[in-house]
DSSP file (Angstrom, degrees, kcal/mol; ACC not computed):
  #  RESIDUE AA STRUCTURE BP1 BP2  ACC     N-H-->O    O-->H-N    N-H-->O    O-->H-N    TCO  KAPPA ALPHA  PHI   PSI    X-CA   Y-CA   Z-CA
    1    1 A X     >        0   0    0      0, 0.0     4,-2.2     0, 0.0     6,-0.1   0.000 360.0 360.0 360.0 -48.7   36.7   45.0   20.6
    2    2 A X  T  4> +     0   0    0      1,-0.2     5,-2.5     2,-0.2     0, 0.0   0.747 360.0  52.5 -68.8 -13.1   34.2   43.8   22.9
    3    3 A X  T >45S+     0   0    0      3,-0.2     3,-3.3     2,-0.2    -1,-0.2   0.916 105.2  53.9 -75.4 -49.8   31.8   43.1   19.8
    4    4 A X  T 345S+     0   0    0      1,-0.3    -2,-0.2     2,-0.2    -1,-0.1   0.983 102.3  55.7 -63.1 -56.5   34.2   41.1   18.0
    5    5 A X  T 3<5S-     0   0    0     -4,-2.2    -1,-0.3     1,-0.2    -2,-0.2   0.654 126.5-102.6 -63.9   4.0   34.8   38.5   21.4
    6    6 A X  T < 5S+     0   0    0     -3,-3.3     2,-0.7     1,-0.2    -3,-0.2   0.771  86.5 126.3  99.5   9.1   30.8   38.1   20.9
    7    7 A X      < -     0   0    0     -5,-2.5     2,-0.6    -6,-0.1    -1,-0.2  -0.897  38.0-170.2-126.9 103.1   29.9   40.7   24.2
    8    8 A X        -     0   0    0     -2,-0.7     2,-0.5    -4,-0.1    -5,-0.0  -0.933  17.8-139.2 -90.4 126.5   27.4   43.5   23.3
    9    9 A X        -     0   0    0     -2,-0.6     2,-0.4     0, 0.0    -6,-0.0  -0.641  22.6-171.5 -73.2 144.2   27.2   46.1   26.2
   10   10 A X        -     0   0    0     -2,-0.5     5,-0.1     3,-0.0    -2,-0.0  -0.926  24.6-135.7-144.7 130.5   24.4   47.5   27.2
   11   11 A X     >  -     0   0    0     -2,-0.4     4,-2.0     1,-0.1     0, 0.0   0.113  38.7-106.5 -78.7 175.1   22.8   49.9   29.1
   12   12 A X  H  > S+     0   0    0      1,-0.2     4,-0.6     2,-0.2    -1,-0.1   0.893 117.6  47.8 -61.8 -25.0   19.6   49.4   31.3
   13   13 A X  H  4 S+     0   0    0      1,-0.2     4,-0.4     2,-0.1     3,-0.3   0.967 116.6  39.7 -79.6 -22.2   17.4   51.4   28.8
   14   14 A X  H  > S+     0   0    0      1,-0.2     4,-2.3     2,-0.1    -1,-0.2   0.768  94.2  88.8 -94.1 -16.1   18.5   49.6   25.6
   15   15 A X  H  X S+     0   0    0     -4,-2.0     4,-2.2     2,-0.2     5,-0.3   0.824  90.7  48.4 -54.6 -39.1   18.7   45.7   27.5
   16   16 A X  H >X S+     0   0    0     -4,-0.6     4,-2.8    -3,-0.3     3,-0.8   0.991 114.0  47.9 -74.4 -67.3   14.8   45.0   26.6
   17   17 A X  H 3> S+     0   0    0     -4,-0.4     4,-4.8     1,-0.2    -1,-0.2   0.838 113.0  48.5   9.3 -81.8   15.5   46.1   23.0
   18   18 A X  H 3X S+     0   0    0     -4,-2.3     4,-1.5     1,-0.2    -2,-0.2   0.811 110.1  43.9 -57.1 -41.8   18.2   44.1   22.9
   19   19 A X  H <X S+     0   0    0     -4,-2.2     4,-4.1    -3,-0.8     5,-0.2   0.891 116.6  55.9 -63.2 -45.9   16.7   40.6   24.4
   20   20 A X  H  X S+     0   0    0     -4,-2.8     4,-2.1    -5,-0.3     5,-0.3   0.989 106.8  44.2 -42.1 -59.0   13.7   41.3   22.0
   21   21 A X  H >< S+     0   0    0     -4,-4.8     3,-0.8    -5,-0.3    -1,-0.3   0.835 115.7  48.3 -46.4 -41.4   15.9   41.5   19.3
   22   22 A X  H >X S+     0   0    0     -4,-1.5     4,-2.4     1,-0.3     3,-0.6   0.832 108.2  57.0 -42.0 -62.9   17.9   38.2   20.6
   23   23 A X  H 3X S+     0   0    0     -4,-4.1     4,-1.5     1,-0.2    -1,-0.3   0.573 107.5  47.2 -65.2 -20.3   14.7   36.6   21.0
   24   24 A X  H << S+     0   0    0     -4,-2.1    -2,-0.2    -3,-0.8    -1,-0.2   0.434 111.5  45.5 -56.5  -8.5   13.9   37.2   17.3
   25   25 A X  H <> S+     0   0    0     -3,-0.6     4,-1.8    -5,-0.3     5,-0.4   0.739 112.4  57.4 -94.2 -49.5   16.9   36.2   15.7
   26   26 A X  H  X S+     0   0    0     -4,-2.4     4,-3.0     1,-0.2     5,-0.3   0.937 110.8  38.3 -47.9 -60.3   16.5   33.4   18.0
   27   27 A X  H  X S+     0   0    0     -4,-1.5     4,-1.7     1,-0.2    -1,-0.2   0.891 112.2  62.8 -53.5 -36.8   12.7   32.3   16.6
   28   28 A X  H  > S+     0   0    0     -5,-0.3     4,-0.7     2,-0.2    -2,-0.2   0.968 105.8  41.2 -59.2 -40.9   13.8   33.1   13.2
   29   29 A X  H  X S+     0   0    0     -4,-1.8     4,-4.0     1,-0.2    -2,-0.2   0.839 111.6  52.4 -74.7 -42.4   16.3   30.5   13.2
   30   30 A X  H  X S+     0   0    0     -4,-3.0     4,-1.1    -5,-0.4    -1,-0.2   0.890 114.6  48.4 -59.4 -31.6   14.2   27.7   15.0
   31   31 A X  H  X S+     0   0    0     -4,-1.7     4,-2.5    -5,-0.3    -1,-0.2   0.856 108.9  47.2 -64.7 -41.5   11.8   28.4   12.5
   32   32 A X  H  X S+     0   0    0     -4,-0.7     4,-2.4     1,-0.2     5,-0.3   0.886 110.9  56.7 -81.3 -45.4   14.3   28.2    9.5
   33   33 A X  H  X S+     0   0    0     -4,-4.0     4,-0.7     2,-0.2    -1,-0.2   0.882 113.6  40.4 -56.3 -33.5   15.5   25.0   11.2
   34   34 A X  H  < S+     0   0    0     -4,-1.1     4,-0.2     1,-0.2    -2,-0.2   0.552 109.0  52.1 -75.8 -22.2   11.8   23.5   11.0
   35   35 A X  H  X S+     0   0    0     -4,-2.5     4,-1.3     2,-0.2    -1,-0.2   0.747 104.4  56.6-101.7 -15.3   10.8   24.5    8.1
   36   36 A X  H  X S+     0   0    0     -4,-2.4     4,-0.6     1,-0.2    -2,-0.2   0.901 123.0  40.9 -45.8 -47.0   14.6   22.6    6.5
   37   37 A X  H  X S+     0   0    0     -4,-0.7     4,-1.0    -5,-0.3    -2,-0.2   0.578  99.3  58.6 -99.5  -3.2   12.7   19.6    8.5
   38   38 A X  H  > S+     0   0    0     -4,-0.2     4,-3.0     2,-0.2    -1,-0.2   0.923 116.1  43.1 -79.3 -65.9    9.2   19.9    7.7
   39   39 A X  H  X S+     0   0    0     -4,-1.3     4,-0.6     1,-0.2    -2,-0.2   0.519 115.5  54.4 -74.0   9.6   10.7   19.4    3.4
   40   40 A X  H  X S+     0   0    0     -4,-0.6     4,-3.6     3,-0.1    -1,-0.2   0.856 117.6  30.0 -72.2 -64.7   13.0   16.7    4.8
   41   41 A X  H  X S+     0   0    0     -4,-1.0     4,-2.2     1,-0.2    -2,-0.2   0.786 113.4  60.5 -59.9 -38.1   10.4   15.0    6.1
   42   42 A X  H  X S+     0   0    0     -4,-3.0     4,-2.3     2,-0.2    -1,-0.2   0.796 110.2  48.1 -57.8 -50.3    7.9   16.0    3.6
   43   43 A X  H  X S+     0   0    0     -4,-0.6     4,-1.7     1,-0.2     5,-0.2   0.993 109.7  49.8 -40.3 -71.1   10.3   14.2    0.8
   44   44 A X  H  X S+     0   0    0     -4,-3.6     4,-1.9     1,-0.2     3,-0.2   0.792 106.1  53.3 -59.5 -39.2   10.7   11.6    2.4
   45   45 A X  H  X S+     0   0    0     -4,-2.2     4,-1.9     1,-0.3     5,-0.3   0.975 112.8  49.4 -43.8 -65.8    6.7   11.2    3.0
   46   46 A X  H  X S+     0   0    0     -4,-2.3     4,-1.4     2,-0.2    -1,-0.3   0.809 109.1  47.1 -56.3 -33.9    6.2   11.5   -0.7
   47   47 A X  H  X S+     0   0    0     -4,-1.7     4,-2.0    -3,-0.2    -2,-0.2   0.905 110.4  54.3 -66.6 -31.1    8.9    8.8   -1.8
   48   48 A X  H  X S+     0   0    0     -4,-1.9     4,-1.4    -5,-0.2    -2,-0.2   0.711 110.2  50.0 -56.4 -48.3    7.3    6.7    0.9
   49   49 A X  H  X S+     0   0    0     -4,-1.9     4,-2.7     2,-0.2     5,-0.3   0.766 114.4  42.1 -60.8 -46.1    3.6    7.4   -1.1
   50   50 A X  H  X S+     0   0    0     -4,-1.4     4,-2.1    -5,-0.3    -2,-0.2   0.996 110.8  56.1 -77.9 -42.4    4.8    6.5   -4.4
   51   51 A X  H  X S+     0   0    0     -4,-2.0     4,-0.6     1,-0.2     3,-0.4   0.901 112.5  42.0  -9.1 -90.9    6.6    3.7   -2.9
   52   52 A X  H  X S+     0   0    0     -4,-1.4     4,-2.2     2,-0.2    -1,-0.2   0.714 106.9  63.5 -42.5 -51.8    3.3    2.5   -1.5
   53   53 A X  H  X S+     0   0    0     -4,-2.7     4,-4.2     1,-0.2    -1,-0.2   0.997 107.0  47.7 -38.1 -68.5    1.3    3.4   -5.1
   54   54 A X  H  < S+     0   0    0     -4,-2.1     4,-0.5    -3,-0.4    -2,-0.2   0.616 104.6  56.1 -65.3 -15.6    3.4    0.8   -6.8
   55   55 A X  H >X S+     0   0    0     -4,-0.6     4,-0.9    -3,-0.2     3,-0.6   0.791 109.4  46.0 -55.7 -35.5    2.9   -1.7   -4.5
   56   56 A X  H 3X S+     0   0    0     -4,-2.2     4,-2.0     1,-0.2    -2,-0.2   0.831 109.4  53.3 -89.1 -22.9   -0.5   -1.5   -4.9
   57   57 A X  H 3X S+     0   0    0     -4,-4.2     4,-0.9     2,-0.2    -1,-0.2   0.660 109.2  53.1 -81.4  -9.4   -0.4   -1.5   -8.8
   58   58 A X  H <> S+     0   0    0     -3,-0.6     4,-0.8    -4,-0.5    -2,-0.2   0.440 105.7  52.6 -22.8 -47.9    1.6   -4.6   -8.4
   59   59 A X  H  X S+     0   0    0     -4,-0.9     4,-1.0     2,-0.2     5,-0.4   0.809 112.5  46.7 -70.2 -47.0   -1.2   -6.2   -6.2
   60   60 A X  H >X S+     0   0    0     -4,-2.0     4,-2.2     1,-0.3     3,-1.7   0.981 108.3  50.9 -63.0 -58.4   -3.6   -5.4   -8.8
   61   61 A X  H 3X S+     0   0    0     -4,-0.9     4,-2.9     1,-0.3    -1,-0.3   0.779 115.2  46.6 -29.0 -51.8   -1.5   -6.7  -11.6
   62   62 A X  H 3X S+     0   0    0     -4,-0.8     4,-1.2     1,-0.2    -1,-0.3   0.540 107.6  54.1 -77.7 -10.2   -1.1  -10.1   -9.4
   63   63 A X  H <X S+     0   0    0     -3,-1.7     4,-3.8    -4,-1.0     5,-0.3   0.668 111.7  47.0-102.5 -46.8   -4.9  -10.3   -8.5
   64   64 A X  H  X S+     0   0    0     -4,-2.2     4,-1.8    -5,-0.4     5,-0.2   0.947 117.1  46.1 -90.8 -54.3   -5.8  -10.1  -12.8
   65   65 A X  H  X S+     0   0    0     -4,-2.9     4,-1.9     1,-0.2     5,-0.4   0.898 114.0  42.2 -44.1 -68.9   -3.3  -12.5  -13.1
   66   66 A X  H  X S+     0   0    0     -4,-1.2     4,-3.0     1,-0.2    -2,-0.2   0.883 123.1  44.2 -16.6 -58.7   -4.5  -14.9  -10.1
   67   67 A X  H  X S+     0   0    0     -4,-3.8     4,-1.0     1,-0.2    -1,-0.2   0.923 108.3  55.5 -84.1 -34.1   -8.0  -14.2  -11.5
   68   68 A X  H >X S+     0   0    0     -4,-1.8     4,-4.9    -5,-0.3     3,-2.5   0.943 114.5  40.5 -19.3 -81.5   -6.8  -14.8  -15.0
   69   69 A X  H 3X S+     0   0    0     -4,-1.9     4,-2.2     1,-0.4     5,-0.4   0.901 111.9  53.7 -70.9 -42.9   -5.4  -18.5  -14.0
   70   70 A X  H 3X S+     0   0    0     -4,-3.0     4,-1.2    -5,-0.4    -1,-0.4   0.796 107.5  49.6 -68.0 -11.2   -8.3  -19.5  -11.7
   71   71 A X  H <X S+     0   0    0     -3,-2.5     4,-5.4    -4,-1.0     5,-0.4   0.887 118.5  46.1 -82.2 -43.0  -10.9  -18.8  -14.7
   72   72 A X  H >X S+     0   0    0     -4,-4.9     4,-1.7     1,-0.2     3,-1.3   0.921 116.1  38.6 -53.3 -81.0   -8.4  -20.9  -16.6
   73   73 A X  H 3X S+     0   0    0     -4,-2.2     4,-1.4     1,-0.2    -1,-0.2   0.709 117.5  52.8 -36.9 -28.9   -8.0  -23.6  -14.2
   74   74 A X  H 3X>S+     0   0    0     -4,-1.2     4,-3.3    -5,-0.4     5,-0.7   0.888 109.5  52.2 -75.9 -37.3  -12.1  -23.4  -13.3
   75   75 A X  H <X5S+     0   0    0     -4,-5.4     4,-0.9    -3,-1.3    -2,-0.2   0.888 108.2  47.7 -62.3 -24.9  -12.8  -23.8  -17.3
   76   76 A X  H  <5S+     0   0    0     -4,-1.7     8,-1.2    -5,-0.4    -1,-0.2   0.886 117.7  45.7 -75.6 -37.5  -10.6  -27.0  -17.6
   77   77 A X  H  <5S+     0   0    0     -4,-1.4     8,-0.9    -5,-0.4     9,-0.5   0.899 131.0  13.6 -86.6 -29.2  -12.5  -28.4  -14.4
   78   78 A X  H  <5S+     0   0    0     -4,-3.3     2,-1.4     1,-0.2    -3,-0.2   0.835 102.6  83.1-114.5 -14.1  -16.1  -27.6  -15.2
   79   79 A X  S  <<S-     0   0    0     -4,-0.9     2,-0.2    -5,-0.7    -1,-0.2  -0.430  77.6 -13.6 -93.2  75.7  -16.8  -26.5  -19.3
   80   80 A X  S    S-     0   0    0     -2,-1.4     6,-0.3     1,-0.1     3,-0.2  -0.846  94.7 -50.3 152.1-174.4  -17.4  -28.6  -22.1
   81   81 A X  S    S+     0   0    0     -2,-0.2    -1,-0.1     1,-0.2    -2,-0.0   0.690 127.8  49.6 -37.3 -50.4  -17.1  -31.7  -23.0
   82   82 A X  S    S+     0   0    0     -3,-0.2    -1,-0.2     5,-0.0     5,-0.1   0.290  82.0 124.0 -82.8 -14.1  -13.3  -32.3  -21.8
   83   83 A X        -     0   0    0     -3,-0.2    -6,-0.2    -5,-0.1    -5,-0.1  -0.186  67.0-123.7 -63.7 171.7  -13.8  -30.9  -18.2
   84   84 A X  S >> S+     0   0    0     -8,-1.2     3,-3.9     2,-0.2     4,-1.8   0.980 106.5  57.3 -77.1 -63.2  -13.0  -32.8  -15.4
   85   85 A X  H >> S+     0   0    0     -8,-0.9     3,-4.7     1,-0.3     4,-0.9   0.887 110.2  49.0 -39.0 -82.2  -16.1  -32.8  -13.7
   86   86 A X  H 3> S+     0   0    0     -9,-0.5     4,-1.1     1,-0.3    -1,-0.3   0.538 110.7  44.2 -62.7   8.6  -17.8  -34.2  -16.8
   87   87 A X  H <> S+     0   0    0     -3,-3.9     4,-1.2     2,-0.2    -1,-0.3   0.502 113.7  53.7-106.3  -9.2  -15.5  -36.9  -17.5
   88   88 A X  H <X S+     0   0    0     -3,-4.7     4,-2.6    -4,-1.8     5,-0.2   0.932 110.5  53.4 -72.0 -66.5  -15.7  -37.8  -13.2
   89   89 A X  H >X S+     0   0    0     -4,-0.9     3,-4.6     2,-0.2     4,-0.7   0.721 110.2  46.5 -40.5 -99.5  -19.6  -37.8  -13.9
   90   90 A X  H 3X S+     0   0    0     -4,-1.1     4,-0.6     1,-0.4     5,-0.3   0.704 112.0  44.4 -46.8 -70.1  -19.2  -40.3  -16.7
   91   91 A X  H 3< S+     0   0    0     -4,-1.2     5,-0.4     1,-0.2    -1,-0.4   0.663 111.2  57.2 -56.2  -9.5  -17.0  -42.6  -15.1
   92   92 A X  H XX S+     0   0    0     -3,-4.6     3,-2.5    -4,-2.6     4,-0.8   0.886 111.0  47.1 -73.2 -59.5  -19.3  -42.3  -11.9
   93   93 A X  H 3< S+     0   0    0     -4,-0.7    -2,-0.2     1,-0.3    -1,-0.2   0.581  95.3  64.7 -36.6 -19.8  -22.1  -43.4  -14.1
   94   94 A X  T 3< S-     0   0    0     -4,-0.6    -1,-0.3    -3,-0.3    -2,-0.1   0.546 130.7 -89.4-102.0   0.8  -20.6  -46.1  -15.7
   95   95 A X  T <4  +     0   0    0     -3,-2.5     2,-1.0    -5,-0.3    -2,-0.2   0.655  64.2 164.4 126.3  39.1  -20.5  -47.7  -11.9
   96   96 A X     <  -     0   0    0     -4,-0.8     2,-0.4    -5,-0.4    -1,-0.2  -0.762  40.1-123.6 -86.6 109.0  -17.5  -46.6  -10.6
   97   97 A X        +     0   0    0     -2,-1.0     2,-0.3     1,-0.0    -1,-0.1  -0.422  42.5 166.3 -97.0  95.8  -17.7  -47.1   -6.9
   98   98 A X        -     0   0    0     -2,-0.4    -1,-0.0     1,-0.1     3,-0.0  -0.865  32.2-156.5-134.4 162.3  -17.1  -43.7   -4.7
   99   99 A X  S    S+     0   0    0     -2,-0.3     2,-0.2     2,-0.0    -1,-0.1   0.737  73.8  55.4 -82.3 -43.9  -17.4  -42.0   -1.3
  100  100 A X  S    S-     0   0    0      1,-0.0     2,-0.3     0, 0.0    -2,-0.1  -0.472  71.4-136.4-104.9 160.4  -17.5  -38.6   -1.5
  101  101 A X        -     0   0    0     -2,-0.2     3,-0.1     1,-0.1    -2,-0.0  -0.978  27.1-108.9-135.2 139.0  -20.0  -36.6   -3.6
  102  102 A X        -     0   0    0     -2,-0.3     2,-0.3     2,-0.1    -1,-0.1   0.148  54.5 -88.8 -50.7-159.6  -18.9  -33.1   -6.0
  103  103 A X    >   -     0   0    0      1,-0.1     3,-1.2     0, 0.0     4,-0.3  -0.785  43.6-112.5-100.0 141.3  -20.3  -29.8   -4.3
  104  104 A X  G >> S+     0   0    0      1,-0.3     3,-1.5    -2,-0.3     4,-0.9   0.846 117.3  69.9 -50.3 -48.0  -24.2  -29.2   -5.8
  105  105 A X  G 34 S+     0   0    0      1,-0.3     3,-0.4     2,-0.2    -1,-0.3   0.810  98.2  49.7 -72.8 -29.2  -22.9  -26.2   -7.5
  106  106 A X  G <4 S+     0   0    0     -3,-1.2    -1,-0.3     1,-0.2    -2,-0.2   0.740 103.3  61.2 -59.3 -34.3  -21.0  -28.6   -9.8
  107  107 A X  T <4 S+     0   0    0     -3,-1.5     2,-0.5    -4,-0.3    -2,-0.2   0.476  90.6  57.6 -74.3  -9.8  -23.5  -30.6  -10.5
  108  108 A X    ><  -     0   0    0     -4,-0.9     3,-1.8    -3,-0.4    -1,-0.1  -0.968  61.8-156.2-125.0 104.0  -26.1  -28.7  -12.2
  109  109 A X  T 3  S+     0   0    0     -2,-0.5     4,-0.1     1,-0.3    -1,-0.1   0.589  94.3  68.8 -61.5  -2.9  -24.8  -26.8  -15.6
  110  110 A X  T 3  S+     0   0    0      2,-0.1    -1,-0.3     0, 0.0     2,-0.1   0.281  86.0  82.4 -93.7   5.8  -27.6  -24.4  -15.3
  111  111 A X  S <  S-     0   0    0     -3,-1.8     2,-0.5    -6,-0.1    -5,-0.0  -0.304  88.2-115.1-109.6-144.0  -25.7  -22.7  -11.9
  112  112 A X        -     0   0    0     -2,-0.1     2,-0.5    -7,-0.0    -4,-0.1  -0.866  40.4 -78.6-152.5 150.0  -23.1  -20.4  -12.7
  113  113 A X        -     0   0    0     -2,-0.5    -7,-0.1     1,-0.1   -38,-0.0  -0.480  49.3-101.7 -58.5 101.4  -19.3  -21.2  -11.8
  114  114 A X              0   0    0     -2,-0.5    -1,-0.1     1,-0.2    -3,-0.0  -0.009 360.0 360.0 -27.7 131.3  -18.1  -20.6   -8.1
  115  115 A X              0   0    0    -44,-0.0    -1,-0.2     0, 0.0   -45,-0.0   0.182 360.0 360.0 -99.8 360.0  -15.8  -16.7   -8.0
């Protein structure tokens, strides 16, 4: 009866026994509780990583695009015939009356296009 209400007696010899025992059920379960929260946490870490992957393969994606549009936009202003720069250079040549002067690197077709 008294085991049913929750009450083990016990005598003096068996009490250390018993607390051991207490205290083991007791560590088993704090353990069992930690390790439920270690793969809680552990999930979550890992959706949180892939998460993070695809941002960054996103980034990349948007950087070869970006680099994509500035090679375009840099070819239109400095290569050929039709670039800007060389049709600014003609019309400075034909006496066209300015302040400001391109960047040297523009100016010489032998330098390699600004990255």
């Amino acid at each position: 009866m008294a085991f049913e209400s929750g009450v083990i007696i016990v005598s003096p010899l068996s009490l250390l026994a018993t607390l051991r025992t207490i205290s083991s059920v007791w560590k088993k379960d704090y353990q069992n509780k930690n390790t439920l929260e270690i793969a809680r946490q552990g999930g979550a870490l890992y959706d949180k990583f892939v998460a993070f992957v695809e941002d960054m393969q996103s980034i990349g994606k948007q950087i070869t695009g970006t680099k994509k549009a500035y090679d375009s936009a840099m070819n239109k202003l400095s290569e050929g015939k039709g670039a800007l720069i060389t049709k600014a250079k003609s019309l400075k040549t034909l006496g066209l009356t300015v302040t400001k002067a391109l960047p040297q690197e523009f100016l010489n077709n032998d330098e390699e296009r600004l990255i």
